[in-house]
C-alpha positions as CSV (number, residue, x, y, z in Angstrom):
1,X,61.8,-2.7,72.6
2,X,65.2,-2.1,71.1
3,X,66.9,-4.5,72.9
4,X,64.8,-6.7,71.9
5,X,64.8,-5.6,68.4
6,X,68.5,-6.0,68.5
7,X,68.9,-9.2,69.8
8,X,66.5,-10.4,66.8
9,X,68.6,-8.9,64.7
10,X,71.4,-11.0,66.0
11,X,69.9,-13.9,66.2
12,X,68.8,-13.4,62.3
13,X,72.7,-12.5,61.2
14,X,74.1,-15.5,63.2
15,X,71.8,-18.0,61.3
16,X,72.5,-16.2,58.0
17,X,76.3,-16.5,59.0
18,X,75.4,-20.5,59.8
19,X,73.5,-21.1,56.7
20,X,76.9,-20.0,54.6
21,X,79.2,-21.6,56.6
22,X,76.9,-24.7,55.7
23,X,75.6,-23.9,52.4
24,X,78.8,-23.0,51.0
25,X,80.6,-26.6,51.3
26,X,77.8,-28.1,50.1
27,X,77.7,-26.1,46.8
28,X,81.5,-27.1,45.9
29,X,81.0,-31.4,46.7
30,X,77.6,-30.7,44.7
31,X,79.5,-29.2,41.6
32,X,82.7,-31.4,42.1
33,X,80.1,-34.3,42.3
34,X,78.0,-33.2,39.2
35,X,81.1,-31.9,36.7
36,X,83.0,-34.6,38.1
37,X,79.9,-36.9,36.7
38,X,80.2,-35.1,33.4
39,X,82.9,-36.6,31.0
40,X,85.7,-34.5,28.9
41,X,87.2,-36.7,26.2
42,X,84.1,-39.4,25.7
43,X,85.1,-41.3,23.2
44,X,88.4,-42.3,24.3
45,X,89.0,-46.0,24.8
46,X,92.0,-47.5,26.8
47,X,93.6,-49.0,23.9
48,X,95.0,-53.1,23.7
49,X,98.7,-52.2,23.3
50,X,99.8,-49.1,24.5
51,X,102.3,-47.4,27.0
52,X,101.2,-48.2,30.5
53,X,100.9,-45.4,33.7
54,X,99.1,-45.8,37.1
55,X,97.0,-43.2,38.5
56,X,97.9,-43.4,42.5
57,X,95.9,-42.0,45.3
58,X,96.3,-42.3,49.4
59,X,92.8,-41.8,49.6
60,X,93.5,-37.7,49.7
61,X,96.0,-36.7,46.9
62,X,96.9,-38.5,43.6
63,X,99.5,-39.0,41.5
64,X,100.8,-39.8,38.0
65,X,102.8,-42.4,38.0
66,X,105.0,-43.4,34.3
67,X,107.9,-45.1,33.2
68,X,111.5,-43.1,34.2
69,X,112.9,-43.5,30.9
70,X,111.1,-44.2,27.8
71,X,111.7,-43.2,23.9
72,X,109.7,-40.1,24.5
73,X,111.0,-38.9,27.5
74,X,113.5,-39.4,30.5
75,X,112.0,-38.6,33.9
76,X,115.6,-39.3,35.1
77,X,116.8,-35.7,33.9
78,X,114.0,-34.0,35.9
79,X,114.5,-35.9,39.2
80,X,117.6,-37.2,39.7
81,X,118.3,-39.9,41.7
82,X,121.5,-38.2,43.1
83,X,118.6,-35.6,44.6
84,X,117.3,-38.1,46.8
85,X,117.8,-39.5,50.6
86,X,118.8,-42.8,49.3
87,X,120.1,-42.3,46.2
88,X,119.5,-45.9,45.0
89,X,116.1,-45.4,44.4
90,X,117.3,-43.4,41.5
91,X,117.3,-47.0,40.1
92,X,113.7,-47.5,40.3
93,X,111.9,-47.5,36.9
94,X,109.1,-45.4,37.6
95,X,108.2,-42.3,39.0
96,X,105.3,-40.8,40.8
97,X,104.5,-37.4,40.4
98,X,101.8,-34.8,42.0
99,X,101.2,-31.2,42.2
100,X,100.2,-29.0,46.0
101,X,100.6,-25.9,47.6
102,X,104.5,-25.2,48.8
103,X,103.9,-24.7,52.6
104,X,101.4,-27.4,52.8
105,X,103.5,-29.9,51.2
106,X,106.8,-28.5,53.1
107,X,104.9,-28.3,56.5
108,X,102.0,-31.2,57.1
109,X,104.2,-34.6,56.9
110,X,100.8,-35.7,58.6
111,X,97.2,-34.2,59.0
112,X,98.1,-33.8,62.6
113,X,100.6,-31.1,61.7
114,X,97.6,-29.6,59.3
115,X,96.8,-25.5,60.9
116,X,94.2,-23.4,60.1
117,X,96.9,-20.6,58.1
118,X,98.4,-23.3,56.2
119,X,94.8,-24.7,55.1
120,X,93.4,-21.3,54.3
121,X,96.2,-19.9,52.1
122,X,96.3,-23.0,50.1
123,X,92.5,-23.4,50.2
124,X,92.6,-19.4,48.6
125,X,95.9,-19.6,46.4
126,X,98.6,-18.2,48.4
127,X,101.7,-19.2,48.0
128,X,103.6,-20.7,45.5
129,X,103.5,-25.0,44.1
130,X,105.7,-27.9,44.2
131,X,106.1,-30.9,42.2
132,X,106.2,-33.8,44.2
133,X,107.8,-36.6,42.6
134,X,108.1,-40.4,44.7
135,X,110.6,-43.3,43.0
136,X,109.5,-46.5,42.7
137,X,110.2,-49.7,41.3
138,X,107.9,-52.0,39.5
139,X,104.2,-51.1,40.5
140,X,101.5,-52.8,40.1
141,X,97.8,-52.5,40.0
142,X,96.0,-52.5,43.8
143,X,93.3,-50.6,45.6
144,X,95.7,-47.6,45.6
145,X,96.6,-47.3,41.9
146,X,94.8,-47.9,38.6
147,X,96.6,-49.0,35.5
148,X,96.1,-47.1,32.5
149,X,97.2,-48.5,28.6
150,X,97.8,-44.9,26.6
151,X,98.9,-44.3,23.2
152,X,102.7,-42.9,22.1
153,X,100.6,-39.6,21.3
154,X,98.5,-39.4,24.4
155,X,101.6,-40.2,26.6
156,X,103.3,-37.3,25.1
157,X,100.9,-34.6,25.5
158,X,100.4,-36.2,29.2
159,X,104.3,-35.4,29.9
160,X,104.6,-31.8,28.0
161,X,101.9,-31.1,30.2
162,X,103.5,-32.3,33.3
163,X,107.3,-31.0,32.2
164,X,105.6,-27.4,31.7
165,X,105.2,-27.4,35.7
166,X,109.0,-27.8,36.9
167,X,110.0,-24.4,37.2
168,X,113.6,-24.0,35.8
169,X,116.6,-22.5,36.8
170,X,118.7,-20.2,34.3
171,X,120.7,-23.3,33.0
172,X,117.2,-25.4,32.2
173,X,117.5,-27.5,35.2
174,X,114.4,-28.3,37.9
175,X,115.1,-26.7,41.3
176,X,114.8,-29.1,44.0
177,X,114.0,-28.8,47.7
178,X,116.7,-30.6,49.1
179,X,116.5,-32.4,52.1
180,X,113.0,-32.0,52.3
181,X,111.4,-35.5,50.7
182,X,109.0,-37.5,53.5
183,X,111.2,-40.4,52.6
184,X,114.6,-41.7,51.5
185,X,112.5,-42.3,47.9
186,X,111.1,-38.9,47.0
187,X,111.8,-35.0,46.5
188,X,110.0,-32.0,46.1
189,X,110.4,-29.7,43.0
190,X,110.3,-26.1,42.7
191,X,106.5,-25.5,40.2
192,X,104.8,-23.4,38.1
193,X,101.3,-22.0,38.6
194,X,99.2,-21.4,41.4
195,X,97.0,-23.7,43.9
196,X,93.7,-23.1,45.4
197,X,90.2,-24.8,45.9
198,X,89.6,-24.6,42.1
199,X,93.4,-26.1,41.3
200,X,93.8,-28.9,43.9
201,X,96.4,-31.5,43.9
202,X,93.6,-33.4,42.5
203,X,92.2,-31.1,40.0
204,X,95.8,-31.2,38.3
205,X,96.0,-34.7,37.9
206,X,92.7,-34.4,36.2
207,X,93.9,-31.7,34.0
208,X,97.1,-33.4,33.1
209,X,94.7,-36.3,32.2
210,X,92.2,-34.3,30.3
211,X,94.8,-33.1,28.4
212,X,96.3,-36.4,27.7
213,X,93.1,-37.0,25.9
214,X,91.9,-39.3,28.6
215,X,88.3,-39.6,29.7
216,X,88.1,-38.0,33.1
217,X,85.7,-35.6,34.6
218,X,85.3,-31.7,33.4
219,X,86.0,-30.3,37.3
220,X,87.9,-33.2,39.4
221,X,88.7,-31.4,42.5
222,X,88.6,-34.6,44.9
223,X,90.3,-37.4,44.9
224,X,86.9,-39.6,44.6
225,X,87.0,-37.8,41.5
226,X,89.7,-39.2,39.5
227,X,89.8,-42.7,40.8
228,X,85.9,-43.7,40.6
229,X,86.3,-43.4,37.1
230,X,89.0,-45.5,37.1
231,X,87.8,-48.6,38.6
């Protein structure tokens, strides 16, 4: 009768354990999917004339992308194109910039390289950030990046929110990770703040929206957050 009592027992942990391995996933898509659904900002409007940015995605992780130099700020003094593979691109008039965890950026060039420890701290905020920051050169609306109009005033409160993040050294200048870009056009930047499944790449392009004064979702931790809005 024990034994048998015990393996009961077993059997009802193990489907407890299985019920939260499932039940726990589900509960973050259904609050990402339902304050994703639920606008911050509601009035805004995409003004006629304005200043225009892209919102880019590769179907995982999104970026911001804005002009390199403008009258409101130079993207050119963060990310230099002297930090790059191919310096050239430094020429590009744009820039692309995203926020993730340091040893996931630094250490899956491809979901193949993706392990378990890597996953986990970043999932559960180990670790310090980086800035990712890609040059480019004339973009232009597709199925991976939305155009966005903004206004002088929402532009600047998108890029002191997005300045704030480069972590500084003691003469004021961004800290790059040299020799460590995925291609000859982009670098990664030393950041501040943390990372984890609240703060995802994606949740901090949502944020740095939000704050903008754009209309975005109130939680946008997936990237089917940001961009469904968009379209």
């Amino acid at each position: 009768m024990a034994r048998r009592w015990t393996a009961r027992r077993a059997v009802r942990v193990a489907l407890k354990v299985l019920l939260g391995i499932v039940a726990v996933p589900l509960a973050y898509f259904l609050f990402a999917l339902i304050l994703g659904a639920i606008p911050a900002n509601v009035s805004w409007r995409e003004p006629s004339q304005g200043i225009t940015i892209f919102v880019r995605t590769n179907g995982v992780h999104t970026w911001i992308v804005m002009p390199k130099t403008n009258r409101y700020v130079d993207w050119a003094t963060y990310a230099p194109g002297a930090h790059l593979r191919d310096p050239r691109w430094g020429n590009g008039n744009y820039v692309a910039i995203g926020y993730g965890n340091r040893e996931f950026y630094l250490n899956t060039p491809t979901w193949g390289d993706l392990s378990l420890r890597t996953a986990a701290a970043a999932l559960f905020g180990r670790g310090p950030t980086l800035l990712h920051v890609e040059h480019d050169h004339n973009p232009h609306p597709d199925r991976w990046q939305r155009a966005i109009k903004v206004t002088p005033a929402q532009y600047q409160r998108l890029t002191a929110f997005i300045r704030g993040r480069f972590r500084l050294d003691a003469q004021g200048r961004t800290i790059p990770v040299l020799g460590r870009g995925y291609n000859t056009n982009d670098m990664f930047y030393e950041a501040n703040g943390g990372y984890s499944f609240i703060l995802t790449c994606n949740e901090w392009t949502g944020r740095a929206l939000r704050t903008a004064g754009i209309r975005m979702g109130l939680w946008t931790p997936l990237e089917q957050s940001i961009m469904w809005r968009l379209d």
